[in-house]
C-alpha positions as CSV (number, residue, x, y, z in Angstrom):
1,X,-10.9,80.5,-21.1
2,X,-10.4,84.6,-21.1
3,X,-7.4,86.0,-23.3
4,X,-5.6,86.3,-20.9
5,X,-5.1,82.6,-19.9
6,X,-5.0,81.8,-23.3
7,X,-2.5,84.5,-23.7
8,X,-0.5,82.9,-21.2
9,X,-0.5,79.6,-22.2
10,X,0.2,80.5,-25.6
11,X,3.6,82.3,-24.2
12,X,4.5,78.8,-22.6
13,X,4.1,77.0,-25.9
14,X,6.4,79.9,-27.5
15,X,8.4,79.7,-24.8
16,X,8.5,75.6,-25.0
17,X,9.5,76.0,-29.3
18,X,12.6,77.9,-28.2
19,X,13.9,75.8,-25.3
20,X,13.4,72.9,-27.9
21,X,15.4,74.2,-30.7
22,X,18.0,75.2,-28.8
23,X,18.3,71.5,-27.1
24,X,17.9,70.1,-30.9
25,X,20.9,71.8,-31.9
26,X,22.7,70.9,-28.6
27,X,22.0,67.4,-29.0
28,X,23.2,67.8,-32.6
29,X,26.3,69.0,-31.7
30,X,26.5,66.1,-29.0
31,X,25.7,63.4,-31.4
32,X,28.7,64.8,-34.1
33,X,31.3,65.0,-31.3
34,X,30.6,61.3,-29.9
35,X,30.8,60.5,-33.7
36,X,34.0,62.6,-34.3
37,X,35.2,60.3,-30.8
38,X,34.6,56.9,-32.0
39,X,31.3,56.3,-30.5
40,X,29.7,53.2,-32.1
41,X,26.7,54.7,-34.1
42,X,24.7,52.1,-32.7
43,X,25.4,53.4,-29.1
44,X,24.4,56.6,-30.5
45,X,21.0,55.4,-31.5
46,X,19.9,53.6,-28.4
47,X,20.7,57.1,-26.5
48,X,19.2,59.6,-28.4
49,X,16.5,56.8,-29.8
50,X,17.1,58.0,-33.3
51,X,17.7,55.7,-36.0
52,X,21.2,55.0,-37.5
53,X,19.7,57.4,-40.7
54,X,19.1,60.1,-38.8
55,X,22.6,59.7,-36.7
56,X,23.7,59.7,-40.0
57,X,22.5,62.6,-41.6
58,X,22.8,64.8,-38.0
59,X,26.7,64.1,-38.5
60,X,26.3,64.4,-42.3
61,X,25.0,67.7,-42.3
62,X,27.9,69.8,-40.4
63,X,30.5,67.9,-42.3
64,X,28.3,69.4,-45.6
65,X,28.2,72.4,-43.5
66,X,32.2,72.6,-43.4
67,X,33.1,71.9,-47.2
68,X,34.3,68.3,-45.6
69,X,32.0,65.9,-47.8
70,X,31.9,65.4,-51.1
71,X,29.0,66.1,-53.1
72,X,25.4,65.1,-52.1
């Protein structure tokens, strides 16, 4: 492997950290508004595969985020 491949492939990876940050918070925002529409947490779970803790503190964290909850 010459610098230059691993150059390149090092740029992918970059590049892969970025697209994946910016689908987290997406997805973030996703799970929060199917919570803010009634979505059973439990459907939430078995489509994004995370557990009902993690649902929880996705949707927790912009309410805390907000001034909406009380204190933690």
């Amino acid at each position: 492997m010459d610098k230059r491949s691993l150059e390149h492939v090092a740029k992918r990876f970059r590049d892969s950290e970025t697209r994946t940050e910016i689908l987290r918070r997406e997805l973030a925002e996703a799970i929060r508004q199917a919570d803010k529409d009634g979505l059973p947490q439990k459907e939430i779970c078995e489509v994004t595969g995370y557990t009902r803790q993690q649902v929880r503190r996705i949707v927790l964290s912009k309410d805390r985020e907000e001034g909406n909850a009380g204190p933690s």
